[in-house]
KERO-414453 format. One line per field, with one value per residue: residue number from 1; residue in one letter; z, x, y of N, C-alpha, C, O, CB in turn. Coordinates in Angstrom, 2 decimals, always signed. Each point is the difference from the previous one (the first is absolute). Glycine has a CB too. Example, Ala and Ser with C-alpha at 12.3 -4.5 7.8 and 13.67 -1.06 7.14 Angstrom:
2
resi = 1; 2
resn = a; s
nw = +7.80; -1.97
nu = +13.19; +1.54
nv = -5.69; +2.22
caw = +0.00; +0.06
cau = -0.89; +0.82
cav = +1.19; +1.19
cw = +0.00; +0.73
cu = +0.90; -0.77
cv = +1.20; +1.09
ow = +0.66; +0.17
ou = +1.04; +0.51
ov = -0.02; +1.11
cbw = +0.59; -2.32
cbu = -2.93; +0.67
cbv = -1.15; -1.74
//
This chain:
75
resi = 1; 2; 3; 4; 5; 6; 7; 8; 9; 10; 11; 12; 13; 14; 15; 16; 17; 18; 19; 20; 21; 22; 23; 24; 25; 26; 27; 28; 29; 30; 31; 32; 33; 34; 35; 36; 37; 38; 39; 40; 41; 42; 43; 44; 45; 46; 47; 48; 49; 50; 51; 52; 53; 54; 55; 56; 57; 58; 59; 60; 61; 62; 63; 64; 65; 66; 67; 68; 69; 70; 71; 72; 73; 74; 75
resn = x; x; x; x; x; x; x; x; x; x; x; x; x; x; x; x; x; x; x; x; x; x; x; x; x; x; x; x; x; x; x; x; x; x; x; x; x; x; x; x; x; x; x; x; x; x; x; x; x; x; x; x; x; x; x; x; x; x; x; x; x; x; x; x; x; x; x; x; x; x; x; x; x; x; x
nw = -2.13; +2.43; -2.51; -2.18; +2.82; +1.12; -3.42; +0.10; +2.50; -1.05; -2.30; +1.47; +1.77; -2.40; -1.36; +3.66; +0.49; -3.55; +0.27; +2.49; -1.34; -2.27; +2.22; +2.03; -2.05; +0.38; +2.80; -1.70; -0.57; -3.13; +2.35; +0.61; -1.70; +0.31; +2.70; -0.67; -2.91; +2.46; +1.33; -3.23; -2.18; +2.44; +0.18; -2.38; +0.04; +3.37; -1.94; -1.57; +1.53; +1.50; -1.33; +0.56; +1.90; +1.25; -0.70; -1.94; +1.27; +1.06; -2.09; -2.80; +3.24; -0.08; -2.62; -0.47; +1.82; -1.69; -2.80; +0.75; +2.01; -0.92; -2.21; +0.88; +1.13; -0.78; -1.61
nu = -48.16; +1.67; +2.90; +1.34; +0.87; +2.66; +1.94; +0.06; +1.26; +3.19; +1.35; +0.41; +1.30; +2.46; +1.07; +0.98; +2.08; +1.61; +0.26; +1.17; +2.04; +0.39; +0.88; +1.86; +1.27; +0.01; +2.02; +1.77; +2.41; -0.82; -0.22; -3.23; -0.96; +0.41; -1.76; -3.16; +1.23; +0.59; -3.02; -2.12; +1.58; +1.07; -3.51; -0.91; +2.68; -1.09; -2.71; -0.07; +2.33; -2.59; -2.54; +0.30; +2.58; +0.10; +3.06; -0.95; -1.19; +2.58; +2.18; -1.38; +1.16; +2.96; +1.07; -1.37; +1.49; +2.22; -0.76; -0.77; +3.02; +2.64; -1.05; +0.39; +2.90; +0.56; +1.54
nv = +1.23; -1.51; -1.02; +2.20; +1.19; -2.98; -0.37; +2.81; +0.30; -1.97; +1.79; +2.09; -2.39; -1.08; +3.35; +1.44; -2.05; +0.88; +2.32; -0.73; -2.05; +0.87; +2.37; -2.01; +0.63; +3.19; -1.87; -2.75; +0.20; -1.13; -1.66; +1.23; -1.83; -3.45; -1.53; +1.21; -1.82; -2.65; -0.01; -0.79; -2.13; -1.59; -0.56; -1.16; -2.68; -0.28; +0.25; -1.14; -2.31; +0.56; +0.21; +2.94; -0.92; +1.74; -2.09; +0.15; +2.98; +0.92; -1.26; +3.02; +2.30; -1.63; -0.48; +3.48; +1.77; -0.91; +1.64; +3.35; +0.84; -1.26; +1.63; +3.45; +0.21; +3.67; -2.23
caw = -0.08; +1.36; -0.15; -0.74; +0.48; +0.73; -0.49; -0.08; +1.40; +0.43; -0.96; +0.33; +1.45; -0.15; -1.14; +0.92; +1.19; -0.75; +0.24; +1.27; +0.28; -1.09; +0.50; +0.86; -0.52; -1.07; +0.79; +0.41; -0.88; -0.66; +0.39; +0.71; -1.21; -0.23; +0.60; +0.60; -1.55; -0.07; +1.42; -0.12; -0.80; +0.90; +0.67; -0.63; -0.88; +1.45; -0.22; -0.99; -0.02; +0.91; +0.34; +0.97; +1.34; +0.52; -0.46; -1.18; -0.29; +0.97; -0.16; -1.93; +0.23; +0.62; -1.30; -1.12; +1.00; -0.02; -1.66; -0.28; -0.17; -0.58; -1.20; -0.20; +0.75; -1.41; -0.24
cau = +0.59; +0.56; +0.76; +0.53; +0.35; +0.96; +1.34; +0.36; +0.22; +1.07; +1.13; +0.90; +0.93; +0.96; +0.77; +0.43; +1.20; +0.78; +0.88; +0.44; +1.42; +1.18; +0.31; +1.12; +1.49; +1.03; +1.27; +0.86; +1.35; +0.28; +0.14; -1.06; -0.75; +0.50; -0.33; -1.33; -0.60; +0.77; -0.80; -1.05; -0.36; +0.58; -0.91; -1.16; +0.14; -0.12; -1.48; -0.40; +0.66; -0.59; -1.24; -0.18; +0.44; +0.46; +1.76; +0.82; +0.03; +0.74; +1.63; +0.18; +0.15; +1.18; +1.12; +0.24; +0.39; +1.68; +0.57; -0.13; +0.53; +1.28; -0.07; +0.16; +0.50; +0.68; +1.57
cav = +1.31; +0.62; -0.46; +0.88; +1.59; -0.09; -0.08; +1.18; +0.83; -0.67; +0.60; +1.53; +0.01; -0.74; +0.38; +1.16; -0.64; -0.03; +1.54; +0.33; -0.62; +0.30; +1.24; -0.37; -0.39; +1.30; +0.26; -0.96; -0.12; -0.91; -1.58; +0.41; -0.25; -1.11; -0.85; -0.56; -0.75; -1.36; -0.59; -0.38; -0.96; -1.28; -0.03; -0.48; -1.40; -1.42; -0.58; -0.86; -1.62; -0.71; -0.19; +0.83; +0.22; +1.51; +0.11; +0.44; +1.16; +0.52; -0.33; +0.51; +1.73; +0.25; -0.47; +0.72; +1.36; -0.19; -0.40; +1.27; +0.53; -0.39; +0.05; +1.03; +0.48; +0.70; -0.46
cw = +1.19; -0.47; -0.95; +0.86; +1.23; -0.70; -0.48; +1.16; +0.74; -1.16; -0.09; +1.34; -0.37; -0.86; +0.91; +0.93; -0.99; -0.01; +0.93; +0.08; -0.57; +0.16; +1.14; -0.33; -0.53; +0.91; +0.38; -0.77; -1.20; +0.68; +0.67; -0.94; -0.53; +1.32; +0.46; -1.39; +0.02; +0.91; -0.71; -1.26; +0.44; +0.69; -0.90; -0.74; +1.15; +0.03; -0.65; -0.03; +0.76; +0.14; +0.70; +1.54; +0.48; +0.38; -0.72; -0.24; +0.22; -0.23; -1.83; +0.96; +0.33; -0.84; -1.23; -0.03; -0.34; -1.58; -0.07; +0.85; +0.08; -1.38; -0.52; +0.66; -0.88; -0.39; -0.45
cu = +0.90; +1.66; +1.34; +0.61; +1.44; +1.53; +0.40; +0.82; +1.58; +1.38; +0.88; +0.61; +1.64; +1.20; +0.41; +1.20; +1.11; +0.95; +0.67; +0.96; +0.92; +0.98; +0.64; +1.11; +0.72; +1.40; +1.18; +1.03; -0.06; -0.05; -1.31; -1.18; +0.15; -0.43; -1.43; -0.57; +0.31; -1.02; -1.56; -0.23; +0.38; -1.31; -0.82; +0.53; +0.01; -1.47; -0.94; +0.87; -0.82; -1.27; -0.08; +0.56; +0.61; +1.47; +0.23; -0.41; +1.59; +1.38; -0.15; +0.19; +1.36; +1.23; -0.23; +0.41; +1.35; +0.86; -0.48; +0.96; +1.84; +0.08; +0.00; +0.40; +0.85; +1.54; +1.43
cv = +0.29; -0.60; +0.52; +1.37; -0.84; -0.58; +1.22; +1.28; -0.99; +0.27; +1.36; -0.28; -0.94; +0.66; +1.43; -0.39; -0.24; +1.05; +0.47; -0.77; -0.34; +1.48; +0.11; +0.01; +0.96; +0.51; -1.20; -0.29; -1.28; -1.01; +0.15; -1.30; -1.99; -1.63; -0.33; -0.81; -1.49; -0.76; -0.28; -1.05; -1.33; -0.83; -0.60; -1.31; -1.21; -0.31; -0.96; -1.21; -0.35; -0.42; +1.02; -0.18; +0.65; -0.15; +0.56; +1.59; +1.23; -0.32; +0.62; +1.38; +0.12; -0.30; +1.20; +1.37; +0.02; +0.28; +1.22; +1.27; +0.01; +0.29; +1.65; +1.04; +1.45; -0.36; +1.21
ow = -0.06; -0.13; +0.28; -0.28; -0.08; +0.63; +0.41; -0.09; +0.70; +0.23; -0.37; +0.25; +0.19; +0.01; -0.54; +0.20; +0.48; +0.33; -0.38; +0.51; +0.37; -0.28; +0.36; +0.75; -0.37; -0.38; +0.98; -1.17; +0.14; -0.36; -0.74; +0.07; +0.12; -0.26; +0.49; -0.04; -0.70; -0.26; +0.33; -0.12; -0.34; -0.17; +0.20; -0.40; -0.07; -0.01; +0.40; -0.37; -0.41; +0.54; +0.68; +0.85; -0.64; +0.03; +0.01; -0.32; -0.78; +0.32; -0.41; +0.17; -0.47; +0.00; -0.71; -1.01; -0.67; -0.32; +0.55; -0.54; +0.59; -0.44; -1.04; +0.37; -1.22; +0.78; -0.16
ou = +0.90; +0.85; +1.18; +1.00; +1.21; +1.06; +1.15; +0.76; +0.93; +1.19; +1.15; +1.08; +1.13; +1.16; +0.68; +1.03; +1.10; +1.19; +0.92; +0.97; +1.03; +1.19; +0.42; +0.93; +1.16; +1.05; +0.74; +0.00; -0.97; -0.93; -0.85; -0.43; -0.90; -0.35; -0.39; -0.92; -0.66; -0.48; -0.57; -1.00; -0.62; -0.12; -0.30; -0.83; -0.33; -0.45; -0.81; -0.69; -0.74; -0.29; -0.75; -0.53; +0.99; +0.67; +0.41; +0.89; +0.78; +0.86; +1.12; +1.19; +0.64; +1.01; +0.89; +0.19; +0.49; +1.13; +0.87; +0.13; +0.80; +1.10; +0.55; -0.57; +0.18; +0.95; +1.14
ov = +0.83; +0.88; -0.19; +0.67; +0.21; +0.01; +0.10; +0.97; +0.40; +0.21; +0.24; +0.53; +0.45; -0.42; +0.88; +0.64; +0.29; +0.09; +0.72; +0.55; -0.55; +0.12; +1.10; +0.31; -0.18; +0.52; +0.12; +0.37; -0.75; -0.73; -0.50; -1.16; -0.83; -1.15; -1.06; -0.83; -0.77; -1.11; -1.03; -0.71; -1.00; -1.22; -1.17; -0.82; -1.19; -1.15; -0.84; -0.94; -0.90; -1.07; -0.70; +0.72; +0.33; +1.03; +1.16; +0.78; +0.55; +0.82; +0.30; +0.30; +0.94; +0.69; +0.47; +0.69; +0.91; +0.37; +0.69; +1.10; +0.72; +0.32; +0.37; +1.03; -0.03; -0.04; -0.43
cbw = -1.23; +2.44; +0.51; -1.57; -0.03; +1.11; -0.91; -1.44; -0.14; +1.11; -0.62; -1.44; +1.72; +0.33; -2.06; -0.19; +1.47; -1.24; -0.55; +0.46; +0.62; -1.42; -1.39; -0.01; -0.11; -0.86; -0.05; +2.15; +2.23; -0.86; +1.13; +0.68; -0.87; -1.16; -0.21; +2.09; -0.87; -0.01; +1.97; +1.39; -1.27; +0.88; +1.27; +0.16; -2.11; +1.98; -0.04; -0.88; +0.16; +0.14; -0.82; -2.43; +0.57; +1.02; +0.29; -0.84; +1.33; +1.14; +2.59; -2.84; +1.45; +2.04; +1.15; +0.41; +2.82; +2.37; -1.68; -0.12; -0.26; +1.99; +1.22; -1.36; +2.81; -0.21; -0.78
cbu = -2.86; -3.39; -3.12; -2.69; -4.60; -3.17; -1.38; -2.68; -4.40; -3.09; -2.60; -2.75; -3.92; -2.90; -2.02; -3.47; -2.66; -2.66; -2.24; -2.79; -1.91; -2.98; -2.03; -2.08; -1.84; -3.63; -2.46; -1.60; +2.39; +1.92; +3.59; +1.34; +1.57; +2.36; +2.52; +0.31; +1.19; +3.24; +2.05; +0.56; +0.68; +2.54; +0.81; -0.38; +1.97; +2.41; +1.32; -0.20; +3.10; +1.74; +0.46; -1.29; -1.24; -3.07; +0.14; -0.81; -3.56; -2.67; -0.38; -3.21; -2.98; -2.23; -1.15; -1.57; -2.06; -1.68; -1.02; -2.51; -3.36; -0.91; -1.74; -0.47; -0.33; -2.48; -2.73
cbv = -0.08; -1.06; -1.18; -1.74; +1.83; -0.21; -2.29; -1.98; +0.40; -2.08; -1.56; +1.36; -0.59; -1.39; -2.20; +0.21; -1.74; -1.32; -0.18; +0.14; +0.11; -1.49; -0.54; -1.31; -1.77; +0.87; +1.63; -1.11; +1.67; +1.86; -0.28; +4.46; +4.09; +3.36; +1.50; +3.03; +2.92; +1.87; +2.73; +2.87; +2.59; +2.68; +2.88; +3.26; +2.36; +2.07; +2.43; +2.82; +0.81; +1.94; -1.47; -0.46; -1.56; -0.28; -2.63; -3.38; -1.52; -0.91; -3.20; -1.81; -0.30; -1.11; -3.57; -2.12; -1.03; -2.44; -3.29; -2.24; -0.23; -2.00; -2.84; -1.94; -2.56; +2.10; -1.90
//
């Protein structure tokens, strides 16, 4: 039973920090927007080519930073 409650307890928190940092973003611009979306999916694909190493990570955030925000630039 303990295990049920502490998932539960871990689940509202994780679905709260969700809420709080999605609620970061209502003030940002389009590219803003565009480039933190580029950096984290960049990040997470350097991660995963690699295995996890804290370069590739660090070089996908940074490439994917650049592409996101180029991409949502206003025209």
């Amino acid at each position: 039973m303990k295990v049920t409650r502490l998932s539960l307890a871990t689940s509202s928190a994780a679905w709260l920090f969700a809420t709080l940092l999605l609620s970061a973003c209502a003030g940002m611009t389009d590219q803003e927007k565009g480039t933190t979306t580029g950096a984290v999916i960049g990040g997470v694909a350097g991660n995963v080519l690699c295995g996890g190493g804290l370069l590739c990570t660090g070089a996908g955030a940074v490439v994917g930073g650049a592409v996101g925000h180029e991409v949502a630039k206003p025209k």
